[in-house]
N, C-alpha and C positions, 0 to 999 in steps of 0.2 A: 712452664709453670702449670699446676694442675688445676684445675678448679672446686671451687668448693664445695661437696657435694649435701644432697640433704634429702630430707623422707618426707613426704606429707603423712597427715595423720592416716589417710586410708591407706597409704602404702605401710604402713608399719600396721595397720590391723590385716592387710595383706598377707605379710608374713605370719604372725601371730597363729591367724587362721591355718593358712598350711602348717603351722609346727604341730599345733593342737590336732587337726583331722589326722596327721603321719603320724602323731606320737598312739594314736589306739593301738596300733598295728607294731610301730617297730620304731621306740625311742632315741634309738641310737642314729636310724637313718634319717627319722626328723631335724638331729641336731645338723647333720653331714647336709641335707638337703641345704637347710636355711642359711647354713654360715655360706655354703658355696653361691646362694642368690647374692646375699646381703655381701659376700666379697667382690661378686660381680661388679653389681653393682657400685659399690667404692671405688671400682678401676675405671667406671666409666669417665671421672673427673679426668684421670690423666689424656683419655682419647673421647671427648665429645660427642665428635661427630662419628664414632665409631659404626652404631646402628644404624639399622636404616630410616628412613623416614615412616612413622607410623600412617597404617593406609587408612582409617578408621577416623583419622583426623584431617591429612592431608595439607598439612605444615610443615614445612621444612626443619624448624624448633622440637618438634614434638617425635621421638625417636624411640623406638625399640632394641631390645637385643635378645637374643634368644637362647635358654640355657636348658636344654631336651623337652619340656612339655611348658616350661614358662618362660612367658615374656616377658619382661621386666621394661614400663614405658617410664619415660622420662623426659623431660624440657629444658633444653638448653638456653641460657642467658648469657650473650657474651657480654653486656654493656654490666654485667656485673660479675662473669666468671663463673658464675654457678652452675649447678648441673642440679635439679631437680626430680628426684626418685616419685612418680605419681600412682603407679600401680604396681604388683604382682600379681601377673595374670596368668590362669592356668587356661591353655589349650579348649580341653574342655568345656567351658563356659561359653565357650563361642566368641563374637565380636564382644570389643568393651563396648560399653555405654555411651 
């Protein structure tokens, strides 16, 4: 059974922001970018523990997965199934916060 998945508010301004900065340049690649995060991300309910553990936090819960220059972090819940979307993060930026 898969778990539930979900976005916090700053991971959907996350995405947001990468459509808008890609779409100056080339609208088309924005769209193809952000559906391939935001699909990633949907799959991660079916496999959890997929990613690795994030080093920046250092929580076994707290996990990454990597899709060419973004990371996409997120926190797992098993005592409620859920899978939690916290960031899209681009390489660049350096460490999260």
């Amino acid at each position: 059974m898969a778990y539930r998945v979900v976005f916090t508010e700053l991971a959907v301004e996350d995405l947001e922001g990468i459509s808008q900065y890609i779409q100056q340049d080339d609208p088309e690649a924005a769209k193809r970018l952000c559906r391939g995060l935001y699909d990633l991300a949907m799959s991660v309910g079916r496999n959890p523990f997929i990613g690795r553990m994030t080093p920046e936090y250092g929580d076994a819960t707290i996990r990454d997965i990597v899709r060419g220059r973004y990371r996409i972090v997120y926190a797992v819940d098993t005592s409620t199934e859920t899978v939690q979307i916290i960031r899209f993060w681009h390489g660049a930026r350096g460490y999260l916060p």
